[in-house]
C-alpha positions as CSV (number, residue, x, y, z in Angstrom):
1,X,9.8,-18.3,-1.8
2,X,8.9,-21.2,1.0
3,X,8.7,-24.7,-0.6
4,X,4.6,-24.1,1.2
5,X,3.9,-21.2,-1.0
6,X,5.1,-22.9,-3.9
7,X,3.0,-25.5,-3.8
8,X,0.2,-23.3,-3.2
9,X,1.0,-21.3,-6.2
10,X,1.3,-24.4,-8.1
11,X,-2.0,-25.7,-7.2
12,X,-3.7,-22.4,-7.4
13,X,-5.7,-22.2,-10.6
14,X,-6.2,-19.0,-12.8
15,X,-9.9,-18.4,-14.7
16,X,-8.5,-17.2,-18.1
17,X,-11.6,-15.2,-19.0
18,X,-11.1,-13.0,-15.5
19,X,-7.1,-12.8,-16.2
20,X,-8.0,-11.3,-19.2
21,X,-10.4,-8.9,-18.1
22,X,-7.8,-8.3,-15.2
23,X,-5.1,-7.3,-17.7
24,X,-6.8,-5.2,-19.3
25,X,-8.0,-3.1,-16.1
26,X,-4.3,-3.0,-15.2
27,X,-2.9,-2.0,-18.8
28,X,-5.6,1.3,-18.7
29,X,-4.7,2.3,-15.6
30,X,-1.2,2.2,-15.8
31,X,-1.5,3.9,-19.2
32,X,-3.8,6.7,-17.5
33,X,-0.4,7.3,-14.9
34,X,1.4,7.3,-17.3
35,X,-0.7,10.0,-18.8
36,X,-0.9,12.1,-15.9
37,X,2.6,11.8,-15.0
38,X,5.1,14.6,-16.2
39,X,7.3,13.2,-18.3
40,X,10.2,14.3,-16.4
41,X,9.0,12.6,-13.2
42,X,10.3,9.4,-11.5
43,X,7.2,6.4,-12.3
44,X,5.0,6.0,-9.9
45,X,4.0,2.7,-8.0
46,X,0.7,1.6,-8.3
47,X,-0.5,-0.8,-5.6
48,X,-3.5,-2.5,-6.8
49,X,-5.6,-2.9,-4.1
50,X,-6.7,-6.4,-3.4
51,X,-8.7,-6.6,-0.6
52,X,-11.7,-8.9,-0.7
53,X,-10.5,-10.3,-3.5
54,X,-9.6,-14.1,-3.8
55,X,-5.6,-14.7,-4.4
56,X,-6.2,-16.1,-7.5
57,X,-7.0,-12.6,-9.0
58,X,-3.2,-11.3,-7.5
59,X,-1.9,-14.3,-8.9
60,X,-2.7,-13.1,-12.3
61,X,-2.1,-10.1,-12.1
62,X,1.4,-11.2,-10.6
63,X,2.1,-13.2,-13.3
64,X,3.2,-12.5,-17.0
65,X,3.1,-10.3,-18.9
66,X,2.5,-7.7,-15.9
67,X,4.5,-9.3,-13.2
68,X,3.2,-7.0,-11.1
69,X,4.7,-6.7,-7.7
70,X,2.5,-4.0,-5.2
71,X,-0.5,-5.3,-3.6
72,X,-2.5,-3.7,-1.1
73,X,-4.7,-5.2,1.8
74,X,-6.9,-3.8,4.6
75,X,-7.5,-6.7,7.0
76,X,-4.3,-8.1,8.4
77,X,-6.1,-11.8,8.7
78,X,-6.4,-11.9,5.6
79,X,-3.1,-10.7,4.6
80,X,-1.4,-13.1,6.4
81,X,-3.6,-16.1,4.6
82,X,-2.7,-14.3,1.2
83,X,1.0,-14.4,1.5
84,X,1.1,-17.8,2.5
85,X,-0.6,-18.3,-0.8
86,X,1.3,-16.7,-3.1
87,X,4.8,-16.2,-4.0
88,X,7.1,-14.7,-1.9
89,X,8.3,-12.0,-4.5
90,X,5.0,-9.9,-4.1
91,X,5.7,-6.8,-2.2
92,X,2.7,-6.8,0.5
93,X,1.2,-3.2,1.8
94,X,-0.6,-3.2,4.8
95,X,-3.0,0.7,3.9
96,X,-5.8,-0.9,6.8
97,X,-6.4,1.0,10.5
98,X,-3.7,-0.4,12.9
99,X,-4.9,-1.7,16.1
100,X,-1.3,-1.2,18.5
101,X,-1.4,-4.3,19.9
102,X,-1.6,-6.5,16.4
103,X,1.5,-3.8,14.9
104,X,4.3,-6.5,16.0
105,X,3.2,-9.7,14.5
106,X,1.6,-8.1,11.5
107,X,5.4,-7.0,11.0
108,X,7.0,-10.1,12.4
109,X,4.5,-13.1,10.6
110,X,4.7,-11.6,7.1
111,X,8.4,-12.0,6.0
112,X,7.7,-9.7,2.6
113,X,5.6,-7.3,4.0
114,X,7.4,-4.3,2.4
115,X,5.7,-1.3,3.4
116,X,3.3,-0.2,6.3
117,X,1.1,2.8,5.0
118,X,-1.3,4.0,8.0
119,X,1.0,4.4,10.9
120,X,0.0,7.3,12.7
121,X,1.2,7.2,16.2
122,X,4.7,6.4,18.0
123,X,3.7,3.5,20.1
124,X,2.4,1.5,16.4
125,X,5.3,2.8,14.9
126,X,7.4,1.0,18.2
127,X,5.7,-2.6,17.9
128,X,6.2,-2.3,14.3
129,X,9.9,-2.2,15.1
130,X,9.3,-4.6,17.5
131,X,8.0,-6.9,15.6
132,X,10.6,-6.4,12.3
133,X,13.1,-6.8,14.2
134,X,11.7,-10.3,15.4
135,X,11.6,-11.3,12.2
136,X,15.7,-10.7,11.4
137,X,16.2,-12.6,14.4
138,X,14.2,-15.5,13.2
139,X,15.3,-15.1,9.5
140,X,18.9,-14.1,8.6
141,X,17.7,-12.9,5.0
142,X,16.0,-10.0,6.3
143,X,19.1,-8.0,8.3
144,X,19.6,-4.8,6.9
145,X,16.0,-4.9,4.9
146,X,14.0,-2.3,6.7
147,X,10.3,-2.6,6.8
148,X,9.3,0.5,4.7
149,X,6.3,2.8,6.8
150,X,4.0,5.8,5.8
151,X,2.9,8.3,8.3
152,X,-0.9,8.6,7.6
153,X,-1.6,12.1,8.1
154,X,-5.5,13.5,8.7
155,X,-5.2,16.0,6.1
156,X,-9.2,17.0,6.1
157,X,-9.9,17.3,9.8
158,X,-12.6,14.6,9.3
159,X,-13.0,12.9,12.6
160,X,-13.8,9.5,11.5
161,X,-10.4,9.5,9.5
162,X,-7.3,7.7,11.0
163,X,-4.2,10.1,11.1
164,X,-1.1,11.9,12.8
165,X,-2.4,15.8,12.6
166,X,-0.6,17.7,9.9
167,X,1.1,19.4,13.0
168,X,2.3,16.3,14.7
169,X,3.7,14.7,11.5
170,X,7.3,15.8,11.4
171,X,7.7,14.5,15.5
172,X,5.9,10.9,14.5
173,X,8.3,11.5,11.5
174,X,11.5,12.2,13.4
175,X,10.9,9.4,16.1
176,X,10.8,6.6,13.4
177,X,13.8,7.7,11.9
178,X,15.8,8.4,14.9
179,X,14.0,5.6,17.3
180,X,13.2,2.1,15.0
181,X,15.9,1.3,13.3
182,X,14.5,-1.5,11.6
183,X,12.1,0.6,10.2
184,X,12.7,2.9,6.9
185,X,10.7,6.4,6.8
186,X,9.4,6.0,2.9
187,X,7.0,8.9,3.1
188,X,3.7,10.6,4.4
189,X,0.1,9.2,3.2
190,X,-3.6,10.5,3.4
191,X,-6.8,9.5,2.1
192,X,-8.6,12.5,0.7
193,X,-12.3,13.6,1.2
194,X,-14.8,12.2,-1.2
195,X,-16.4,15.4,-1.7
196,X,-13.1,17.0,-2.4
197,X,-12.1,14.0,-4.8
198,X,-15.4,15.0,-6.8
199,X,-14.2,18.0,-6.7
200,X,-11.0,17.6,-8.2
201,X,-12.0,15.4,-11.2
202,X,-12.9,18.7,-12.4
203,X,-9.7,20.0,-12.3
204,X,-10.1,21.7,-9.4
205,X,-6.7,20.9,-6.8
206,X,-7.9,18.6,-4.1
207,X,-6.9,21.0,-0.9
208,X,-6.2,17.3,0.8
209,X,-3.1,16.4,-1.3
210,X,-1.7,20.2,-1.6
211,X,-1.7,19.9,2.3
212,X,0.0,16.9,2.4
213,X,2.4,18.2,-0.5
214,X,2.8,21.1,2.5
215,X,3.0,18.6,5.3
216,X,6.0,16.7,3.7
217,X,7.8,19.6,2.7
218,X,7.8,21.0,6.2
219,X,9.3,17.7,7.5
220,X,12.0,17.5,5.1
221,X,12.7,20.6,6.3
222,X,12.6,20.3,10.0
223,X,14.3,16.8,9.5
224,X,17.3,18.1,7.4
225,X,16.2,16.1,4.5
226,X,16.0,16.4,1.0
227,X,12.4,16.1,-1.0
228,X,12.7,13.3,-2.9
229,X,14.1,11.6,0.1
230,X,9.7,11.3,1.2
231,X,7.4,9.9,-1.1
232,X,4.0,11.1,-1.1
233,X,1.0,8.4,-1.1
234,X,-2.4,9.8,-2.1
235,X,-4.2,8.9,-4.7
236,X,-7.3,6.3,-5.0
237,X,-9.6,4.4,-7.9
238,X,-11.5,8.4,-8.2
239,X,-9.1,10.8,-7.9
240,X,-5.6,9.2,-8.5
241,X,-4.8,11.4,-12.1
242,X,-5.3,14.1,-9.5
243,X,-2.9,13.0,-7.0
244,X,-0.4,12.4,-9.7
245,X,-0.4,15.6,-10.6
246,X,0.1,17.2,-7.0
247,X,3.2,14.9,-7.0
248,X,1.8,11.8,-5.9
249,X,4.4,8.9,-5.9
250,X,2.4,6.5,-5.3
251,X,-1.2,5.5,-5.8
252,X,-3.6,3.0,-4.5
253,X,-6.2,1.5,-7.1
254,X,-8.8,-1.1,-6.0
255,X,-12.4,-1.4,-7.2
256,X,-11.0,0.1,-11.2
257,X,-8.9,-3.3,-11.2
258,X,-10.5,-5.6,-9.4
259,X,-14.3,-4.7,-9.7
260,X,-17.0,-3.8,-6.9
261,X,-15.9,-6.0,-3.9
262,X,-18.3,-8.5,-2.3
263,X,-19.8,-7.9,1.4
264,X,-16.6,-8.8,4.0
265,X,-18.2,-12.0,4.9
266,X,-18.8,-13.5,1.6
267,X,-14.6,-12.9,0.3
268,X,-13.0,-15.8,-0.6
269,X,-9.5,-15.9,0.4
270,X,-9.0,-18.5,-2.3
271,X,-12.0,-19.7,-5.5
272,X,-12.0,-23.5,-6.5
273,X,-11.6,-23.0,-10.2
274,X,-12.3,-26.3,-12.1
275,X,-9.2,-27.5,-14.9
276,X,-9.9,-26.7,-18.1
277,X,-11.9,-23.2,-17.3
């Protein structure tokens, strides 16, 4: 951690009442994956979703007794002004659209940035690698530490959805692990449809995550890998006991934490809590 983002931590106040309620958001969740999770399975990571949420609301989370280390942001602005704030042992995922041309200092400005999770083309997937490897230049610590990327994959056909084509997928797959060397394939991602999310909290199999269950098998198979060498990331605040149990590996929780999220332009990056609250 920076001597900067220590003293912002340290100055950073934390409403008791909201870490509280935070906590227990956290503890139900993470006791519902644990539910849905066969017992023989590896755990799987929550990211709690903070976007539009102030940093004091990571902070406790991020602090005892959870400790909890995966956060998840949509707007790279923002981001960045969060992990100046907080500590530098919070692992940072980036699950917003990419614009191209903002893929190299989104990797190069955030030092723990550990994962990428909407990469969906080879030229993002190139300033990404750009951009890491800028960042080992400028900061020893980080050689050998590979910036950890998803391929997003449009696994409904939904045009309005970002996403490599479940066709395209193992090629976007086999150039990052062949082409960016500072860049470490972690797995494939998708966002399923909300009217098959519905679906599926009624136990029917949400069609979006057995494709991308089919998706990663065929790359691990045209790519001469083994399965548990690609995670799978699918899995939101509706549908995530779902997800889990199509072999989700990781899911991404929001509003069920955090609560409904304000309009964009009234977020606070950071709330002025008075001592003694």
């Amino acid at each position: 951690m920076t001597d900067t983002n220590d003293q912002q931590t340290a100055e950073m106040r934390v409403d008791p009442a909201r870490a509280k309620h935070l906590s227990s958001n956290i503890s139900s969740i993470l006791s519902r994956i644990q539910s849905a999770k066969p017992s023989s399975d590896p755990p799987v990571r929550l990211v709690a979703v903070s976007k539009l949420k102030p940093a004091n609301d990571i902070l406790a989370l991020h602090s005892a007794p959870h400790n909890h280390l995966h956060f998840g942001e949509n707007y790279q602005q923002e981001l960045l002004q969060k992990s100046l704030l907080l500590p530098r042992e919070i692992r940072w995922h980036f699950i917003g659209a990419l614009q191209t041309n903002k893929c190299k200092p989104l990797a190069e400005q955030i030092p723990n940035l550990w994962c990428v999770e909407s990469v969906d083309t080879g030229k993002k997937a190139d300033q990404l690698e750009k951009g890491r490897g800028a960042l080992c230049e400028n900061e020893k610590e980080y050689e050998g530490a590979p910036l950890r990327v998803f391929v997003q994959v449009n696994t409904s056909g939904e045009e309005e959805k970002s996403g490599v084509e479940p066709e395209g997928a193992a090629g976007l797959c086999r150039h990052i692990k062949e082409q960016c060397t500072h860049l470490k394939l972690q797995g494939v991602m998708t966002i399923g449809a909300i009217a098959r999310s519905k679906e599926a909290k009624d136990g029917v199999a949400n069609e979006d995550f057995v494709r991308l269950r089919e998706v990663r098998d065929q790359v691990v198979k045209e790519l001469g890998m083994q399965e548990g060498d690609l995670e799978l990331s699918m899995g939101m605040s509706e549908d995530f006991e779902s997800a889990i149990r199509c072999g989700s590996n990781e899911v991404r929780v929001g509003s069920t934490i955090f609560g409904e999220r304000p309009a964009k332009g009234d977020a606070k990056i950071k709330e002025t809590i008075e001592e003694g609250k």
